[in-house]
C-alpha positions in Angstrom: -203.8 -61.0 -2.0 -200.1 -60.3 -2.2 -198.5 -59.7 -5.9 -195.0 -59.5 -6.7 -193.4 -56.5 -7.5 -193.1 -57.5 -11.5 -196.9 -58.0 -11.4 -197.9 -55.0 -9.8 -195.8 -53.1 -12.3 -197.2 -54.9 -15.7 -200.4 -54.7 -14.3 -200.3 -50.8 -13.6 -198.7 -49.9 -17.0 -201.6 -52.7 -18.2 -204.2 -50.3 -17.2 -202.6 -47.2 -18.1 -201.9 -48.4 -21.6 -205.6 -50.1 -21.6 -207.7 -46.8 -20.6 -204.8 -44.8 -23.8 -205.7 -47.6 -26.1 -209.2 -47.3 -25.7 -209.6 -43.9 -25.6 -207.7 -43.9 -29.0 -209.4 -46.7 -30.5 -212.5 -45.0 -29.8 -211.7 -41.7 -31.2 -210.7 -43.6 -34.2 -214.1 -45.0 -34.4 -215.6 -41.9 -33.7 -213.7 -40.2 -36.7 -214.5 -43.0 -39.0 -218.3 -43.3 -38.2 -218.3 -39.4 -39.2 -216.5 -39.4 -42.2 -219.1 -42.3 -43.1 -222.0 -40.7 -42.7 -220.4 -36.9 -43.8 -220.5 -39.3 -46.9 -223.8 -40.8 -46.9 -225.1 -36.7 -46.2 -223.0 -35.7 -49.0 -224.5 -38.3 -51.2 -228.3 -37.2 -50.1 -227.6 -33.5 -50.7 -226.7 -34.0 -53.6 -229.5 -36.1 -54.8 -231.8 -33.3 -52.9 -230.3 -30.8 -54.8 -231.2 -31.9 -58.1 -234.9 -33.4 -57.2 -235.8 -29.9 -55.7 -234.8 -28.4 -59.1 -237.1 -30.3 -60.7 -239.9 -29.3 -58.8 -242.3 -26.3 -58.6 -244.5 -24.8 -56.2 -247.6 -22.8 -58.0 -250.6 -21.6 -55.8 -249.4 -24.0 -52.5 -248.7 -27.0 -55.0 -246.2 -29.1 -55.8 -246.0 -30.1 -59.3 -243.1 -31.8 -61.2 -240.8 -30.1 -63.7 -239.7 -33.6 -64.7 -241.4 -36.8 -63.8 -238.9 -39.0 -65.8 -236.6 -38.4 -63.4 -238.5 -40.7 -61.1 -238.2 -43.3 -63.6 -234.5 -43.8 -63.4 -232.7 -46.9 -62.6 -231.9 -46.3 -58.9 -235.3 -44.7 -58.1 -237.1 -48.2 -59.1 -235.0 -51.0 -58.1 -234.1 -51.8 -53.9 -230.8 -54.4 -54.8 -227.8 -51.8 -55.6 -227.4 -48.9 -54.6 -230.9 -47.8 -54.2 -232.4 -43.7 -53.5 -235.7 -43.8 -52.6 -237.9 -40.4 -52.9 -240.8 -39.2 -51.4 -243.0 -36.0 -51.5 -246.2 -35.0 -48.9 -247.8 -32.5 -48.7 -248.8 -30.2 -45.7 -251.2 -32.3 -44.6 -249.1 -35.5 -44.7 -250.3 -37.0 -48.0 -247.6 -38.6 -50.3 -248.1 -37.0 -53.5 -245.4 -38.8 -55.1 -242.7 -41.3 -54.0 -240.3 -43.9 -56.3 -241.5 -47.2 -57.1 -238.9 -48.8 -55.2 -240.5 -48.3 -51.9 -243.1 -50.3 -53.2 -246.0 -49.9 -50.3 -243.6 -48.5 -47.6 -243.6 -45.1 -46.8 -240.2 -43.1 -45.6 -240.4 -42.1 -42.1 -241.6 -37.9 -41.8 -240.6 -36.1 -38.8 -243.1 -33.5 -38.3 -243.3 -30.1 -36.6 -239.5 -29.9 -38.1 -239.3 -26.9 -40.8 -235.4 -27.1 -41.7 -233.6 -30.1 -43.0 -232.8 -32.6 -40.8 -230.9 -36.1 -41.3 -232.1 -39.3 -39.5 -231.2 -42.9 -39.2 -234.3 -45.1 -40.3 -235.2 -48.2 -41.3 -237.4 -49.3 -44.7 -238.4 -53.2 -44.3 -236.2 -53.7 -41.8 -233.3 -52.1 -43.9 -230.9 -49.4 -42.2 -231.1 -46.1 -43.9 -230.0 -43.1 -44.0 -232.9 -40.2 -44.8 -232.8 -36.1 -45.0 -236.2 -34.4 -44.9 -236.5 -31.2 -46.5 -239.1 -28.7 -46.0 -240.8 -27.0 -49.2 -241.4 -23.4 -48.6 -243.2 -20.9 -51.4 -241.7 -17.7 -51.4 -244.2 -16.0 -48.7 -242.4 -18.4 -46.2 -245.1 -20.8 -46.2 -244.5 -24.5 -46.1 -246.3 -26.9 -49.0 -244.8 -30.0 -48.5 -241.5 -31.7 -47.7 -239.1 -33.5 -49.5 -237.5 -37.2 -48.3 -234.4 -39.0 -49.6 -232.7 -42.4 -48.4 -230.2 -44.2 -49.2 -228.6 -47.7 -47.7 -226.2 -47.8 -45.1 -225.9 -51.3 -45.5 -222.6 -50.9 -46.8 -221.7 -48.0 -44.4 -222.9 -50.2 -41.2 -220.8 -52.6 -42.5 -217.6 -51.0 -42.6 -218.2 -50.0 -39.4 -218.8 -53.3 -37.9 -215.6 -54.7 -39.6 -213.7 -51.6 -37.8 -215.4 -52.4 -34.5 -214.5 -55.9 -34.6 -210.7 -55.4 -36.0 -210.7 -52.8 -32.8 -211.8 -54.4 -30.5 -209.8 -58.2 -31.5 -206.3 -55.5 -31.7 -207.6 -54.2 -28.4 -207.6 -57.5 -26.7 -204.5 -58.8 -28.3 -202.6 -56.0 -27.5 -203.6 -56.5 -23.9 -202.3 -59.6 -24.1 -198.9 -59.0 -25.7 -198.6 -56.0 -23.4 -199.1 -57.7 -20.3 -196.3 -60.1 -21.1 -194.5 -57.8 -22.4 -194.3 -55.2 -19.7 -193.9 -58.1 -17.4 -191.1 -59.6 -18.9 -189.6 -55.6 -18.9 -190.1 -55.3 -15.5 -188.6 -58.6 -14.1 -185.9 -57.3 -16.1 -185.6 -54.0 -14.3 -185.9 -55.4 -10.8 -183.2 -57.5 -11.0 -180.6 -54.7 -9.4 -183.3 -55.6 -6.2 -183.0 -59.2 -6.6 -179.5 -58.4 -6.3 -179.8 -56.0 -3.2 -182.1 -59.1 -1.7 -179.8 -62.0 -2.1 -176.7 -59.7 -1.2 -178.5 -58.3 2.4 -179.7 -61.7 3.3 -176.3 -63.2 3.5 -175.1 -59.7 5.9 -174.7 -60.9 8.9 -172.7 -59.1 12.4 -169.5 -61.2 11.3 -169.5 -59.9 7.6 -170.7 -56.1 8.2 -168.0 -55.4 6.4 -169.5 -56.2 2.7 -171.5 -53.8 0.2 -173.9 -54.4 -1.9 -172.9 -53.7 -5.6 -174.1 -50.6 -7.1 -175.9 -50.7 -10.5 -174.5 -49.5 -14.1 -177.5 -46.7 -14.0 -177.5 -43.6 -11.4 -181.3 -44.0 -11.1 -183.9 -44.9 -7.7 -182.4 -48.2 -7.4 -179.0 -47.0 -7.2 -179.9 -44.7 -4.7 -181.9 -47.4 -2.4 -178.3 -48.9 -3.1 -176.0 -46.6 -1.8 -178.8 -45.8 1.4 -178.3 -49.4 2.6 -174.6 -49.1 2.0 -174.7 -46.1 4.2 -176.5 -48.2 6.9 -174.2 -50.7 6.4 -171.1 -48.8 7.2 -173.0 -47.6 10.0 -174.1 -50.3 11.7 -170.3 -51.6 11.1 -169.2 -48.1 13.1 -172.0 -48.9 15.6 -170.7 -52.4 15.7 -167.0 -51.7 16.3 -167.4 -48.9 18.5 -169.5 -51.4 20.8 -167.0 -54.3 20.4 -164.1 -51.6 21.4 -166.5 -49.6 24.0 -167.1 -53.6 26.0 -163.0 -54.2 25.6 -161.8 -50.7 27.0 -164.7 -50.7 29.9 -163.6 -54.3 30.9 -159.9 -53.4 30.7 -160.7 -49.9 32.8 -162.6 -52.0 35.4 -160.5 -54.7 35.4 -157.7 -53.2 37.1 -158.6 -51.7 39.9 -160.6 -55.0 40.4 -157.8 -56.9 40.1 -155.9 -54.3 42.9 -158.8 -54.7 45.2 -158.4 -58.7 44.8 -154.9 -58.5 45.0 -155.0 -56.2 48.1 -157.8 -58.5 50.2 -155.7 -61.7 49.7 -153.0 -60.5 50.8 -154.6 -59.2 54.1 -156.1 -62.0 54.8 -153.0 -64.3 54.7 -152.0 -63.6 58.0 -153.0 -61.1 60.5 -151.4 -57.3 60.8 -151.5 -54.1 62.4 -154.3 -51.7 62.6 -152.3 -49.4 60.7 -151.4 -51.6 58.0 -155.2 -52.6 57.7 -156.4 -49.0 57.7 -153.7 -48.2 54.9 -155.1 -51.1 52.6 -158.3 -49.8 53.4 -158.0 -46.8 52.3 -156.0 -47.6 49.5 -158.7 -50.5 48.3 -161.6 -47.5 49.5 -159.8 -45.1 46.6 -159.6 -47.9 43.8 -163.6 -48.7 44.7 -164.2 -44.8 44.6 -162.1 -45.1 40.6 -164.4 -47.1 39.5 -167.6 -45.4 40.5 -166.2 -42.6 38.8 -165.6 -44.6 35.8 -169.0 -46.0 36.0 -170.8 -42.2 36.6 -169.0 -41.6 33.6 -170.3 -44.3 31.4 -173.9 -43.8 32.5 -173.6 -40.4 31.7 -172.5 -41.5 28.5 -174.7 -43.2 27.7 -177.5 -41.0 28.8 -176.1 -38.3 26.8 -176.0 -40.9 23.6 -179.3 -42.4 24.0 -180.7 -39.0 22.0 -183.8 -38.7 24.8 -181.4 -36.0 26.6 -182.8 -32.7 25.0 -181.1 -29.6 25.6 -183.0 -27.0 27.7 -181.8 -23.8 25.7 -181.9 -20.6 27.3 -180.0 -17.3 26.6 -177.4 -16.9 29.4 -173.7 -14.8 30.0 -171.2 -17.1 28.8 -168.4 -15.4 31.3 -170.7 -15.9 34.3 -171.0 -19.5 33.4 -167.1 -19.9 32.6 -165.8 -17.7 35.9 -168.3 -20.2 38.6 -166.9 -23.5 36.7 -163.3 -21.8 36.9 -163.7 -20.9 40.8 -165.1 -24.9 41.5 -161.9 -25.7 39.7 -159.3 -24.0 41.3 -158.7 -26.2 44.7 -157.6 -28.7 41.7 -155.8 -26.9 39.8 -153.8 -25.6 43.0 -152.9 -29.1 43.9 -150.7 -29.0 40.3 -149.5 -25.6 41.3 -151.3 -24.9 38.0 -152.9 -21.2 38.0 -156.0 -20.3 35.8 -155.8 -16.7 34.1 -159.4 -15.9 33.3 -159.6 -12.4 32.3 -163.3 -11.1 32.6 -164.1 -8.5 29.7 -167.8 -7.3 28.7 -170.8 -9.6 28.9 -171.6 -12.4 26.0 -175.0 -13.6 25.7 -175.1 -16.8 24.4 -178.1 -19.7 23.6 -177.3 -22.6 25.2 -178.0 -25.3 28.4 -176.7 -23.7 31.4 -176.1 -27.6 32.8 -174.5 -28.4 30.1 -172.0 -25.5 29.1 -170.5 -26.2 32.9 -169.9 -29.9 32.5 -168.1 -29.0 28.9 -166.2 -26.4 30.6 -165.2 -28.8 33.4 -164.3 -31.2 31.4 -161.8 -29.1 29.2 -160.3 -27.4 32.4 -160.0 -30.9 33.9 -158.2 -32.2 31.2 -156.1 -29.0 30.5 -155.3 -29.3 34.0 -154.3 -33.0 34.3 -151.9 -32.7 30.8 -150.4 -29.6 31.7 -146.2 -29.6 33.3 -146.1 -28.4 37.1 -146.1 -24.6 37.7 -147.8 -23.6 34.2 -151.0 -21.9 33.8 -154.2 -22.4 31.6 -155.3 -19.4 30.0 -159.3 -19.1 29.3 -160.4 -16.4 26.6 -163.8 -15.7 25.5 -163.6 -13.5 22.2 -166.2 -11.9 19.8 -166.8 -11.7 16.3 -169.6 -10.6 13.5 -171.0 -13.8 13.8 -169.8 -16.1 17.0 -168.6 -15.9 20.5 -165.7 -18.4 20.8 -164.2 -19.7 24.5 -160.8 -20.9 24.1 -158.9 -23.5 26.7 -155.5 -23.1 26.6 -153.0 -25.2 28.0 -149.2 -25.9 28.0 -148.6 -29.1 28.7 -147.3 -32.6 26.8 -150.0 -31.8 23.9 -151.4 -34.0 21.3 -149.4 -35.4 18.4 -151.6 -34.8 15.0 -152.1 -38.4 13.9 -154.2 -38.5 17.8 -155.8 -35.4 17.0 -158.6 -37.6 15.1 -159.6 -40.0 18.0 -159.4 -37.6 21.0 -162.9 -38.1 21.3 -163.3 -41.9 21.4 -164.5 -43.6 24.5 -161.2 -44.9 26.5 -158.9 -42.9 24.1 -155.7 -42.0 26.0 -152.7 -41.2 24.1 -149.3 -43.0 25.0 -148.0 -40.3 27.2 -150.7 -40.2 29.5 -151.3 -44.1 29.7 -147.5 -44.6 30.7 -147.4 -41.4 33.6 -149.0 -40.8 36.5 -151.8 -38.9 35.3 -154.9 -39.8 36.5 -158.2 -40.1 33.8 -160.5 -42.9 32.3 -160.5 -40.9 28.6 -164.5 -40.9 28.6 -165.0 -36.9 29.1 -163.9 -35.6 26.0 -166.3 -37.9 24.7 -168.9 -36.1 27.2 -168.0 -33.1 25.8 -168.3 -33.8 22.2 -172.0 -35.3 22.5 -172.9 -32.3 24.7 -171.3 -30.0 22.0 -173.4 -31.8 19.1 -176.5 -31.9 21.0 -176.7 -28.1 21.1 -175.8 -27.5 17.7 -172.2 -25.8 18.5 -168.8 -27.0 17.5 -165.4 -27.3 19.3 -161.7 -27.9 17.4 -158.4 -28.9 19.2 -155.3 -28.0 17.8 -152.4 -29.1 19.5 -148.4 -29.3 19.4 -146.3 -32.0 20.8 -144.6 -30.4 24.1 -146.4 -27.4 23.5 -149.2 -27.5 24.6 -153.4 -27.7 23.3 -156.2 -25.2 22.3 -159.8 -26.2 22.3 -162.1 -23.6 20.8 -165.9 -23.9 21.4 -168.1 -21.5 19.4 -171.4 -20.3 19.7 -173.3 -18.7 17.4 -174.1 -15.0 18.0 -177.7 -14.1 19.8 -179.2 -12.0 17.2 
């Protein structure tokens, strides 16, 4: 059976408060039920007191100093306040008891030599009783000594405080449950809110928030979590809505070239040469788009989080001078030259695989921004704590307010959208997942005409 939330909090603090109150009430009863009969014993002893001065014990009897004193008022009658007394001897034979026990007899514990207090009953009546043994002065015991009083009144008061306990119990319960209800319907209400504001999100209103409560307590923390999720599903969102609209644009024009191209060849017939240029031409635009589409399935490979990196330790230059010899023939057709100056060894943890496609990916692009008959100089430097590879290039650069989207899918800054230069702006994108997957970081900086820097460091092997 499912309870609300407001239920499941009364009833827990219910219980809680139930199993304090009882223990309390009890302990009050317990304390109270003491000090009653601490009372009542107080009472006896002191009635024992003064009946065992009046008696003597001469040759193993008991005799009595004075016998008036079992005469008096409270000795004879049972209605107020009564004492009742009663003396046997050692071999249990009342020698003497107060007239208002009438025929009853107080009830004798034997095989007990010390005093002792007991809860009896005299026709029915609760009392209270101490039994005293009477010992001679060689140690030997004559006889024995009893004293009652009522409890009547004592078991009384004690079932008036049972009952006024256990009635507050149950009220309190009560008042409590509605109470502590009424509290916590009042403390969920920041969730009501969280409810009724989540249920109306939808993908076409990502952009709203759920309000965050006056106090800085759970609540406000479950608050600002689904506000976090919020703004990233609305990144998640965007970047898939922008992601569809920059693949469709990138595929749709070499689509539209290889439409273009075939309906114009099939207007009219023409030479084999003009076919085979066409051809060729439509053959390139085909082999741009698998490119672009290698690209994307890498991407999203990469982004998919099952890729994990295989780390191993390996020598950063060797990787670095193999993906700078592969990259040469390109860099030659852009009369570009790549100054790689080999210095000691640097170990480095990280995936072989992926340290080349990262390094590709920068030379490529350091290549393809970079003014004919420059170079690209690639430095690998040491400190205390990191190896650093540097890609430096000097061609158009990046201008600062770019800096922040170089690695968006599609990206491609003005300058290289409007020339010549060839790229679909997915592999800096490639690098950067690549770079977060193995924990290492990489910063551009970059001047307008000057050229760019990218900086990848590794932390030291230890």
């Amino acid at each position: 059976m499912n309870f609300k939330l407001r239920n499941r909090i009364a009833f827990l603090y219910l219980t809680a408060t139930a199993v304090l109150t009882a223990i309390l009430f009890l302990i009050t009863y317990a304390v109270v039920q003491n000090a009653v009969y601490s009372h009542l014993d107080e009472q006896l002893d002191t009635e024992i007191n003064e009946v065992s001065r009046g008696l003597v014990i001469d040759s193993g009897k008991i005799l009595l100093v004075n016998p008036y004193e079992w005469e008096e008022r409270e000795h004879s009658q049972v209605e107020v306040n009564p004492t009742f007394i009663q003396i046997i001897d050692r071999h249990k034979e009342v020698l003497k008891k107060t007239d208002n026990l009438h025929d009853n007899n107080l009830e004798f514990i034997p095989l007990i030599n010390e005093k002792i207090y007991i809860n009896s009953f005299l026709s029915s009546r609760p009392i209270r009783e101490v039994q005293l043994p009477l010992i001679t002065s060689s140690g030997f015991v004559s006889g024995y000594l009893m004293i009652a009083v009522s409890q009547e009144t004592a078991i009384l008061v004690l079932n008036k405080l049972e009952q006024v306990l256990v009635i507050g119990f149950l009220g309190a319960l009560v008042i409590l449950f509605f109470l502590t209800r009424w509290i916590a319907e009042k403390s969920i209400i920041p969730i009501h809110k969280v409810i009724s504001t989540t249920e109306k999100i939808t993908k076409e209103n990502l952009y709203e928030r759920v309000e965050l409560p006056v106090n800085k307590d759970e609540i406000y923390t479950l608050t600002s979590t689904i506000n976090g999720l919020l703004e990233r599903l609305e990144d998640a969102v965007l970047r898939e809505k922008q992601f569809t609209a920059d693949a469709s644009h990138e595929l749709r024009t070499p689509l539209s070239v290889l439409k273009g191209t075939l309906e114009v060849l099939i207007r009219k017939p023409r030479d084999i040469e003009h076919y085979e240029k066409k051809i060729s031409y439509c053959i390139k635009e085909v082999n741009r788009m698998s490119a672009i589409i290698d690209q994307l399935l890498m991407l999203a490979r990469y982004e998919s989080g099952k890729l994990q990196p295989l780390t191993e330790e390996i020598e950063l230059v060797d990787s670095v001078k193999y993906t700078v010899l592969r990259m040469q023939e390109q860099a030659k057709e852009h009369c570009i030259n790549i100054c790689f100056d080999e210095k000691d060894k640097y170990p480095v943890k990280a995936d072989p695989f992926m340290i080349d496609v990262i390094i590709e990916n920068l030379i490529s692009n350091a290549v393809k921004y970079s003014n004919g008959n420059k170079r690209i100089d690639i430095e690998i430097t040491k400190t205390d704590y990191a190896v650093t590879c540097s890609v430096k290039d000097y061609g158009i650069g990046i201008q600062k307010e770019h800096l922040a989207r170089i690695f968006d899918r599609f990206f491609r800054i003005d300058e290289a959208r409007n020339s010549e230069i060839k790229g679909h702006g997915i592999g800096l994108a490639i690098v950067k997942r690549l770079i977060d997957v193995q924990n290492l970081t990489i910063s551009f900086t970059s001047e307008s005409a000057k050229g760019t820097i990218a900086v990848i460091t590794f932390p030291q092997v230890c």
